[in-house]
C-alpha positions in Angstrom: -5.8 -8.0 11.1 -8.2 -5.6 9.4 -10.8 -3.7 12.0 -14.0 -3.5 10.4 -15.6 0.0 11.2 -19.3 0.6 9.7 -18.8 -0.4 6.2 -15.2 0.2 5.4 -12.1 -1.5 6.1 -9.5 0.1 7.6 -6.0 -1.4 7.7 -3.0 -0.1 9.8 0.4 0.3 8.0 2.9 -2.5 8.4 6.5 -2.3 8.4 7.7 -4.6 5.2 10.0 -7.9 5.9 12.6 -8.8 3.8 12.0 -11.8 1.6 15.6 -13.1 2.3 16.3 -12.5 5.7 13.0 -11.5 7.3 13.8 -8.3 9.0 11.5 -5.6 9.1 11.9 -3.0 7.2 9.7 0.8 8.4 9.8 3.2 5.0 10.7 3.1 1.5 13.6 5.0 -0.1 11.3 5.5 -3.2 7.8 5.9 -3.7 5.8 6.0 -7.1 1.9 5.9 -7.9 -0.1 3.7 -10.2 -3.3 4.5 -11.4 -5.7 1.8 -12.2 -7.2 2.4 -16.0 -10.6 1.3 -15.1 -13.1 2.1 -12.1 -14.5 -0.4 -10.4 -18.8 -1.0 -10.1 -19.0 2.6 -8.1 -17.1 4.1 -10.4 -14.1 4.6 -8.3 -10.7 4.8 -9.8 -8.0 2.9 -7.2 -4.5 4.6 -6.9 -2.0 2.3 -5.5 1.2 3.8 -3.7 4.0 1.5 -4.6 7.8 1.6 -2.7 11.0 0.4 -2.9 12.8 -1.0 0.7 15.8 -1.7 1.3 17.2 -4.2 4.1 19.0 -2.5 6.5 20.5 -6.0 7.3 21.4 -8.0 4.0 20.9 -4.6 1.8 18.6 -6.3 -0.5 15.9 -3.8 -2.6 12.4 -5.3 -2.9 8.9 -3.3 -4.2 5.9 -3.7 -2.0 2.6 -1.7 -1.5 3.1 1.2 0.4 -1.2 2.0 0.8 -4.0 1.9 -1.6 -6.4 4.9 -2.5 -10.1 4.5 -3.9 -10.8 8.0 -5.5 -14.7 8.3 -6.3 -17.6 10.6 -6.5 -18.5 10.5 -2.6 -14.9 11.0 -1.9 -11.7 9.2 -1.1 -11.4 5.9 0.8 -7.9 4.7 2.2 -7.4 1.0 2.1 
């Protein structure tokens, strides 16, 4: 569960299950960024760290979010 600390939300990294078998699954192989095209009402832009995981059980591949980035003018906020 998110802590809340003054006014933003941090989150702590989770290892990924497997949608078939529902092991846990720590890092991705591959990691790739998307970059939102529009800011949001503060005029932040939100980068979003994307992965691919691979089951070390069942060997399927599945995507998931790896983190999230808000990039603005009073700096950076991880989410």
């Amino acid at each position: 569960m998110p802590s809340r600390k003054g006014k933003k939300m941090i989150r702590q990294a989770r290892p990924k299950k497997c949608p078939d078998c529902g092991t846990e699954v720590a890092e991705p192989y591959k990691t790739w960024e998307l970059v939102a095209p529009f800011p949001d009402k503060k005029m932040r832009i939100t980068v979003t760290i994307m992965g691919m995981f691979q089951c070390p059980n069942c060997g399927r591949r599945f995507r998931g979010v790896v983190s999230k980035v808000k990039l603005g003018p009073e700096g950076a906020e991880i989410g």
